[in-house]
N, CA, C and O atoms as a GROMACS GRO file, in nm:
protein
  356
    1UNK      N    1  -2.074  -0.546  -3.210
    1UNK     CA    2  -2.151  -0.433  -3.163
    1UNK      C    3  -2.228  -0.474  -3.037
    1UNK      O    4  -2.286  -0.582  -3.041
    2UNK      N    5  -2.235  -0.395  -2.920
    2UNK     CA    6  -2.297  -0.433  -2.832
    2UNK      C    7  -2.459  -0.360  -2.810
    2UNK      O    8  -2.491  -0.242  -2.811
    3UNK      N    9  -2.528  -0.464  -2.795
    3UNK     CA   10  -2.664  -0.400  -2.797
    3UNK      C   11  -2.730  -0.374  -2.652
    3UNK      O   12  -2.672  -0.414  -2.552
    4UNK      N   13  -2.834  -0.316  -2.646
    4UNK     CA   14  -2.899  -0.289  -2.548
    4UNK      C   15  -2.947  -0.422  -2.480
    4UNK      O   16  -3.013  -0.380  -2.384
    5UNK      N   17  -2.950  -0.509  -2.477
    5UNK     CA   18  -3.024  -0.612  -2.484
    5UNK      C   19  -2.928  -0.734  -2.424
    5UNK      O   20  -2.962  -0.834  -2.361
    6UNK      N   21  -2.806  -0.696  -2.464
    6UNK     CA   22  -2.696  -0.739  -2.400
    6UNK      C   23  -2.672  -0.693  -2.271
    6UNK      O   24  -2.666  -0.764  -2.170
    7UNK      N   25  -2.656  -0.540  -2.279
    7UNK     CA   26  -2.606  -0.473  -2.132
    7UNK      C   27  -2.717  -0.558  -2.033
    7UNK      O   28  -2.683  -0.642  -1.951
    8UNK      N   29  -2.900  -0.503  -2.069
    8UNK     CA   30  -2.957  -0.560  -1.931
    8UNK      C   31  -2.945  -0.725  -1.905
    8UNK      O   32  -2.998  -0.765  -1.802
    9UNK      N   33  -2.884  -0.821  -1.987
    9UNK     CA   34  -2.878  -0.993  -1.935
    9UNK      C   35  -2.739  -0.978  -1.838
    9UNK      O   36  -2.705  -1.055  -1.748
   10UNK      N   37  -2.672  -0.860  -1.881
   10UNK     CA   38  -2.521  -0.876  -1.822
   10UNK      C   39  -2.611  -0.782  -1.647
   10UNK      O   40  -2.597  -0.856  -1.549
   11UNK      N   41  -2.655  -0.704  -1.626
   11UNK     CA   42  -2.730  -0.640  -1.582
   11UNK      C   43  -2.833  -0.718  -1.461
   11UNK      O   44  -2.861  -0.697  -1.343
   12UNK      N   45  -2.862  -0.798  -1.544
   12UNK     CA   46  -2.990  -0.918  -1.475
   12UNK      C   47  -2.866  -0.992  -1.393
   12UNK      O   48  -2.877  -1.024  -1.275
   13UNK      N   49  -2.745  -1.016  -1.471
   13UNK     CA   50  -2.730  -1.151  -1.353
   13UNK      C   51  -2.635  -1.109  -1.238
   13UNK      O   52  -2.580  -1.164  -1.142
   14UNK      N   53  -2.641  -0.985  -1.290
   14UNK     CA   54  -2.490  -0.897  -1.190
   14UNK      C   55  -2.629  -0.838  -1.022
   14UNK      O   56  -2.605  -0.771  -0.922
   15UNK      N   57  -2.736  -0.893  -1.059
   15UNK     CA   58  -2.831  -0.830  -1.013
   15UNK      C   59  -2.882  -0.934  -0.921
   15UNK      O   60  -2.951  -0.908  -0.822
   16UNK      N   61  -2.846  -1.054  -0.958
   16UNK     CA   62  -2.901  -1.171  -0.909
   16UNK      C   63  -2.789  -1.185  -0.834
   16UNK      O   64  -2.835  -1.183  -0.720
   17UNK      N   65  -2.680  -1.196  -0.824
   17UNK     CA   66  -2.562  -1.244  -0.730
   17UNK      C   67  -2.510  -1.111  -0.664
   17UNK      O   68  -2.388  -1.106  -0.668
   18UNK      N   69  -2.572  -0.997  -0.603
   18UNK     CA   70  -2.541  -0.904  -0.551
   18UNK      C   71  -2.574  -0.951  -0.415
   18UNK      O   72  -2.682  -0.981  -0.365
   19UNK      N   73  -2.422  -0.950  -0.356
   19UNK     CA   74  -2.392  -0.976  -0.222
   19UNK      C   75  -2.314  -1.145  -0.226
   19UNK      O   76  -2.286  -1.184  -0.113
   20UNK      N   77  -2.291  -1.211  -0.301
   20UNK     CA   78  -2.237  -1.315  -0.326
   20UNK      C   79  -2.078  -1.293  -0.391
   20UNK      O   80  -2.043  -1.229  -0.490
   21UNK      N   81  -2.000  -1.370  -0.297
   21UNK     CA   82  -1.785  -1.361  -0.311
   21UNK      C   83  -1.808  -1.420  -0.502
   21UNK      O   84  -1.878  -1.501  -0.562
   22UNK      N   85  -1.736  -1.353  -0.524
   22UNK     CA   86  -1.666  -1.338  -0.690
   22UNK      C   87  -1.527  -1.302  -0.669
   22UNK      O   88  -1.463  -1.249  -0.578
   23UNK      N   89  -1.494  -1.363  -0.815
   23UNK     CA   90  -1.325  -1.378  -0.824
   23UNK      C   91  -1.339  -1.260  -0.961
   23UNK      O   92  -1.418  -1.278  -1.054
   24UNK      N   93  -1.253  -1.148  -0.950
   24UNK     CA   94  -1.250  -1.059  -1.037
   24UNK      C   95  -1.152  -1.042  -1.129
   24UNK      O   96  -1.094  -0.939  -1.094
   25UNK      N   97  -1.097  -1.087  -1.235
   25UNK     CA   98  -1.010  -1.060  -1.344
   25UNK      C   99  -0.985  -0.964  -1.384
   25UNK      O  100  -1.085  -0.891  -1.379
   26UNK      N  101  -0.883  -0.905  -1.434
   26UNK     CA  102  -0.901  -0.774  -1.481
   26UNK      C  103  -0.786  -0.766  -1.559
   26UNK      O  104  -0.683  -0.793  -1.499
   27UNK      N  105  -0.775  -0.734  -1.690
   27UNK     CA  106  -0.650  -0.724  -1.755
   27UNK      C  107  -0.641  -0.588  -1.757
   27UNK      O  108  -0.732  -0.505  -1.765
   28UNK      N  109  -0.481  -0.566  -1.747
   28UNK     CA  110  -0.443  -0.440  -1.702
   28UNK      C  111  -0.324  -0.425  -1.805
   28UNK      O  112  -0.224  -0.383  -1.748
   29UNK      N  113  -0.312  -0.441  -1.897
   29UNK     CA  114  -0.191  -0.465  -2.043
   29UNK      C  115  -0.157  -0.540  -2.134
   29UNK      O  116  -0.237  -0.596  -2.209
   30UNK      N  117  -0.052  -0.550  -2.140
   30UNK     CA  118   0.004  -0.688  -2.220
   30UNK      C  119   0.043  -0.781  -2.162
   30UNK      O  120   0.156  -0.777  -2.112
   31UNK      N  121  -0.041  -0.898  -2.149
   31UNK     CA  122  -0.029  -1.032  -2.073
   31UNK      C  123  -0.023  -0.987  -1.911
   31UNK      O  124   0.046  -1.035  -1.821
   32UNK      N  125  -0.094  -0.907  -1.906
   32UNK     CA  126  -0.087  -0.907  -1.761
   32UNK      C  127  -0.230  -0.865  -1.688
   32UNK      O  128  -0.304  -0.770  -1.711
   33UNK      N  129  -0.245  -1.009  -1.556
   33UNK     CA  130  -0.436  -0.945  -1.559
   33UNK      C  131  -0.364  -0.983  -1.437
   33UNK      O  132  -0.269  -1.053  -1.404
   34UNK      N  133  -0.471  -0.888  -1.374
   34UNK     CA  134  -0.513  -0.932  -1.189
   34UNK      C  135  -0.614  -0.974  -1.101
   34UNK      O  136  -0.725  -0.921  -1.093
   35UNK      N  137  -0.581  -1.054  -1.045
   35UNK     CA  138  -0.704  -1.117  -0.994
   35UNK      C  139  -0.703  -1.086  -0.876
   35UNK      O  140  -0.598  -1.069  -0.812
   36UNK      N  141  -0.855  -1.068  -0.813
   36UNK     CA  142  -0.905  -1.069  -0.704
   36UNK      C  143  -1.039  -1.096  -0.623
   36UNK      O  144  -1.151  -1.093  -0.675
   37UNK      N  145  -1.025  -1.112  -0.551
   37UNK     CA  146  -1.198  -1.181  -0.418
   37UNK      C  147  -1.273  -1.008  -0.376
   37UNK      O  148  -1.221  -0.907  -0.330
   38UNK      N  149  -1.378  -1.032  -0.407
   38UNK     CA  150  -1.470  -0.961  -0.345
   38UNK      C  151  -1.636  -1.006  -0.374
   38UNK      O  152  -1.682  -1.114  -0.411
   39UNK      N  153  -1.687  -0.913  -0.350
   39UNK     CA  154  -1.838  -0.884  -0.326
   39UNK      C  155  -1.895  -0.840  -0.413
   39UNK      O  156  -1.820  -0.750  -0.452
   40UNK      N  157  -2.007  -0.841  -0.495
   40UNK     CA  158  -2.084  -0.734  -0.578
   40UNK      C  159  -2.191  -0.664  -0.504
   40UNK      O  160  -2.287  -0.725  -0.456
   41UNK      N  161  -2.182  -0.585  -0.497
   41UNK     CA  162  -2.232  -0.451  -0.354
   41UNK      C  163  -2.350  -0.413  -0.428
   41UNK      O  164  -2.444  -0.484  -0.394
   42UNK      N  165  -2.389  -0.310  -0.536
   42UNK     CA  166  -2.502  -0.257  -0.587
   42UNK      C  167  -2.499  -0.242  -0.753
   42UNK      O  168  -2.390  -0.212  -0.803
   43UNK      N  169  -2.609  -0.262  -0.837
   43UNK     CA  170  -2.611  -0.243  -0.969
   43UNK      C  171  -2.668  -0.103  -1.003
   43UNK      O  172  -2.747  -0.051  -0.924
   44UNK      N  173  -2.639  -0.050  -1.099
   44UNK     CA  174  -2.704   0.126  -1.169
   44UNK      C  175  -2.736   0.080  -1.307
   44UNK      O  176  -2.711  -0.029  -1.357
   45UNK      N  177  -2.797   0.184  -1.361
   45UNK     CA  178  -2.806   0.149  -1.495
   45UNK      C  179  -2.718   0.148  -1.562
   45UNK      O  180  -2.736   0.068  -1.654
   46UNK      N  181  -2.570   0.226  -1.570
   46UNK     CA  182  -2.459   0.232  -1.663
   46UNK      C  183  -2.368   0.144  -1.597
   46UNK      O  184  -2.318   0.060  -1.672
   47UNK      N  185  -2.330   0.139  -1.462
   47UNK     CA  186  -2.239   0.077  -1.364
   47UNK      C  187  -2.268  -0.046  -1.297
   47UNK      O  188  -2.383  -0.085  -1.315
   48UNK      N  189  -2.211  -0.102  -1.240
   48UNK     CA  190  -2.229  -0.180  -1.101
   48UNK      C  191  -2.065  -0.167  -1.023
   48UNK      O  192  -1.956  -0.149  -1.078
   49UNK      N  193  -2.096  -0.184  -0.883
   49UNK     CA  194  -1.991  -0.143  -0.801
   49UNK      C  195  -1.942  -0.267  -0.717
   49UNK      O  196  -2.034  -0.321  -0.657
   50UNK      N  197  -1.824  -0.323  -0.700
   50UNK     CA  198  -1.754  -0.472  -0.647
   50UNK      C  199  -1.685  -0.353  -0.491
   50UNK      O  200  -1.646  -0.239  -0.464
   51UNK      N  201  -1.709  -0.479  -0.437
   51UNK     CA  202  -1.582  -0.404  -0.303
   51UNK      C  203  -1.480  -0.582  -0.297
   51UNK      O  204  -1.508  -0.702  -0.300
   52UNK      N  205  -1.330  -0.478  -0.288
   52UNK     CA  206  -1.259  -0.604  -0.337
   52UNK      C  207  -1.183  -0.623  -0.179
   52UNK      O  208  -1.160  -0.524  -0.110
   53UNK      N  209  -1.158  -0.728  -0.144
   53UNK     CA  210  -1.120  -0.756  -0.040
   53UNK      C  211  -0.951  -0.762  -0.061
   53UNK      O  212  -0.887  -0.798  -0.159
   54UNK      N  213  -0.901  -0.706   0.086
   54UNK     CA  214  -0.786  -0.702   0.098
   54UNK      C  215  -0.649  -0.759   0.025
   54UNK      O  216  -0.616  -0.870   0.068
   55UNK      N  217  -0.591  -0.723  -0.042
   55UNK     CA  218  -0.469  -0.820  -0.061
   55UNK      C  219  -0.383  -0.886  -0.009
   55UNK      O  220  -0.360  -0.989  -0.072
   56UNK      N  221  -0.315  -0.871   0.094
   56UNK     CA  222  -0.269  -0.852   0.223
   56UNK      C  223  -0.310  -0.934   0.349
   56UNK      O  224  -0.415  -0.884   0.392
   57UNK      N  225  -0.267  -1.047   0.431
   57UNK     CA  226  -0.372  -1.071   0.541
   57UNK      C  227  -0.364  -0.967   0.628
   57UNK      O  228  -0.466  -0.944   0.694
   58UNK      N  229  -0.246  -0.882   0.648
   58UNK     CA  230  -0.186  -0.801   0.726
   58UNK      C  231  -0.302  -0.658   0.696
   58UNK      O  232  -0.330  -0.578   0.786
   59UNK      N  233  -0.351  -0.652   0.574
   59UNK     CA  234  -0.400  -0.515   0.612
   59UNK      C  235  -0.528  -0.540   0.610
   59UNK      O  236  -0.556  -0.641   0.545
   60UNK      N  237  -0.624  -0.480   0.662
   60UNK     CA  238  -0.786  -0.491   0.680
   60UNK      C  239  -0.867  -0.394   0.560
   60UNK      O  240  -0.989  -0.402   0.553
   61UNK      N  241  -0.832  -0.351   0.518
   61UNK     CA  242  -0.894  -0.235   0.456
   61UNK      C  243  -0.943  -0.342   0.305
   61UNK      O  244  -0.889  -0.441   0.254
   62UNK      N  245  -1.067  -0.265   0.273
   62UNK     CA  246  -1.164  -0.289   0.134
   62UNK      C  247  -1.116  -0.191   0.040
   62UNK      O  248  -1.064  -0.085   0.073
   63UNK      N  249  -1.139  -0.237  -0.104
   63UNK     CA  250  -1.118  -0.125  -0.180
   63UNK      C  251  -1.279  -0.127  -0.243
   63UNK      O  252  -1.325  -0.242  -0.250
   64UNK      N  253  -1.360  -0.031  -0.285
   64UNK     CA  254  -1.508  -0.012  -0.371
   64UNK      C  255  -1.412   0.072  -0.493
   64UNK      O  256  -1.334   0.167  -0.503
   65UNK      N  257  -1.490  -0.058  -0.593
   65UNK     CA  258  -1.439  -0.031  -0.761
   65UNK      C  259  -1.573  -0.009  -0.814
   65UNK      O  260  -1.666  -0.045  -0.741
   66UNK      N  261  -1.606   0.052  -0.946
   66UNK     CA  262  -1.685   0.062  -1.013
   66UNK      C  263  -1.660  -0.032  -1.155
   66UNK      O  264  -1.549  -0.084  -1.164
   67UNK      N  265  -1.756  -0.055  -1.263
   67UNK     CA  266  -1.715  -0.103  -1.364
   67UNK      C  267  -1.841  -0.049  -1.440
   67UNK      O  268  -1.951  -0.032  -1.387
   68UNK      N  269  -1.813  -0.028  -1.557
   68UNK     CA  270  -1.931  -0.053  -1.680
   68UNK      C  271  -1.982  -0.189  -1.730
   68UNK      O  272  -1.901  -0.278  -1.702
   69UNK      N  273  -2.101  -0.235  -1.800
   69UNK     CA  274  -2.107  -0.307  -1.802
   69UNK      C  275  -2.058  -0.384  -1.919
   69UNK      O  276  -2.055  -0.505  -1.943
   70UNK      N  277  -2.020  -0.277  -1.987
   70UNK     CA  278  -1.921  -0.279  -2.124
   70UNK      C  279  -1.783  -0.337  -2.083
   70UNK      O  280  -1.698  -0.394  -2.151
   71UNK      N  281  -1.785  -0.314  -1.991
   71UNK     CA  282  -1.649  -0.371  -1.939
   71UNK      C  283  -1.626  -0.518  -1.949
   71UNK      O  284  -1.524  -0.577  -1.987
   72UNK      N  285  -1.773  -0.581  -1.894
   72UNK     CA  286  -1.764  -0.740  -1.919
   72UNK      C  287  -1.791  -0.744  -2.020
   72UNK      O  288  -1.743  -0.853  -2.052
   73UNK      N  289  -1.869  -0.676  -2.165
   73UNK     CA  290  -1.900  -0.743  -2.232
   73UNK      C  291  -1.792  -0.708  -2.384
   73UNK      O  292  -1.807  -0.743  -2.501
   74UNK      N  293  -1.706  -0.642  -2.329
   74UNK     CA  294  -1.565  -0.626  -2.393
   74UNK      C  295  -1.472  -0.705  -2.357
   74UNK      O  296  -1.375  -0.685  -2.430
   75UNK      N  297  -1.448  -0.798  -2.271
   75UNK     CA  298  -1.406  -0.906  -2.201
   75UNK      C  299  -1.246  -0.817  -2.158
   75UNK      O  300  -1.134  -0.866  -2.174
   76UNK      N  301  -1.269  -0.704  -2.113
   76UNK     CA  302  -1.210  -0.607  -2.012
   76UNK      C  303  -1.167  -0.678  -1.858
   76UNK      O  304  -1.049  -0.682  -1.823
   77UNK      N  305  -1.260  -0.724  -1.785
   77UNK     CA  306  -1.274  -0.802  -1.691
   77UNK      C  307  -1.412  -0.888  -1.668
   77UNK      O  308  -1.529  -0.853  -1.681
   78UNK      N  309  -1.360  -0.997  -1.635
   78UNK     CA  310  -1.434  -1.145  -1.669
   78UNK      C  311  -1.430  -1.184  -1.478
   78UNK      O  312  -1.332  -1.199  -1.406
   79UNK      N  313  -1.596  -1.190  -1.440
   79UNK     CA  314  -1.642  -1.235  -1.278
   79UNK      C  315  -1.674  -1.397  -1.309
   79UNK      O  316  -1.705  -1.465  -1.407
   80UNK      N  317  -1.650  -1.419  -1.162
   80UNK     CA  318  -1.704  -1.592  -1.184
   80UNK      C  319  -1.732  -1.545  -1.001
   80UNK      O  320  -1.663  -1.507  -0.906
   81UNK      N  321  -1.886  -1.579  -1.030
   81UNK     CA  322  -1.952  -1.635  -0.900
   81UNK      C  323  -1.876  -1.726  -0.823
   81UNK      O  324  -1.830  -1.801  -0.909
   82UNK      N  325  -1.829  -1.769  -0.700
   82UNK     CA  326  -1.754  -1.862  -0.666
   82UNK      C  327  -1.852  -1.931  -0.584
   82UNK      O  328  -1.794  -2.010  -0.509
   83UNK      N  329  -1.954  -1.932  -0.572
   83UNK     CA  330  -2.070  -2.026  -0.485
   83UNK      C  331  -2.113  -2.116  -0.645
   83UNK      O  332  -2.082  -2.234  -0.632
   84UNK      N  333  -2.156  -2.096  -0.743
   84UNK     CA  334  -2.196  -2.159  -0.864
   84UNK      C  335  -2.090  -2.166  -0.957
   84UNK      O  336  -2.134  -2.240  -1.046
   85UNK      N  337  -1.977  -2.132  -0.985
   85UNK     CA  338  -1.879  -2.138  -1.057
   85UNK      C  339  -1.934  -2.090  -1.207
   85UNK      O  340  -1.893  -2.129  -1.316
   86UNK      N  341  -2.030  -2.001  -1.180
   86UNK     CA  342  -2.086  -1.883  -1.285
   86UNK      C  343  -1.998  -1.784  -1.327
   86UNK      O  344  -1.974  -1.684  -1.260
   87UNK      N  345  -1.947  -1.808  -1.444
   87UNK     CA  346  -1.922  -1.690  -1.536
   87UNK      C  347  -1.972  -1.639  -1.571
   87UNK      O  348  -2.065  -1.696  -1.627
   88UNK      N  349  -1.972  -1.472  -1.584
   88UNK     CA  350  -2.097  -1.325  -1.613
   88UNK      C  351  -1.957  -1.289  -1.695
   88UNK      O  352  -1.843  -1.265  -1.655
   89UNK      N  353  -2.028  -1.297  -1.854
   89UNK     CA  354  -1.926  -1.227  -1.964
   89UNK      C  355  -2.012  -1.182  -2.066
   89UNK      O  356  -1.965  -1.123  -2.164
   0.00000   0.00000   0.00000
């Protein structure tokens, strides 16, 4: 069960590394996750929002994702700070 108490520590640290490169996981099925580099841009109370950097060297363009914070703490998708090699789960 996830408690309140959980969301704001997941909350606090997504809060502390806003504006710092993260590697973003994301499972998307059966045995299959995707990874990617971006930014953590701004936190909300239900959300926080990543802008993920290009896939591509060829193309320039950002994508802005949203997530819940249920999301990490369903282990949905799993961030690792890449300046501290901090995992936020």
């Amino acid at each position: 069960m996830i408690e309140k108490s959980d969301i704001q520590r997941v909350k606090d640290l997504l809060t502390q590394n806003i504006g710092k490169q993260i590697r973003l996981s994301a499972k998307k099925g059966r045995k299959r996750v995707i990874m990617r580099h971006g930014i953590i841009k701004e936190t909300y109370p239900s959300i926080f929002i990543v802008v993920l950097n290009s896939i591509s060297e060829f193309a320039t363009t950002e994508r802005t994702v949203s997530f819940s914070y249920a999301d990490l703490l369903t282990k949905s998708i799993e961030i690792t700070v890449l300046d501290t090699k901090q995992v936020i789960q």
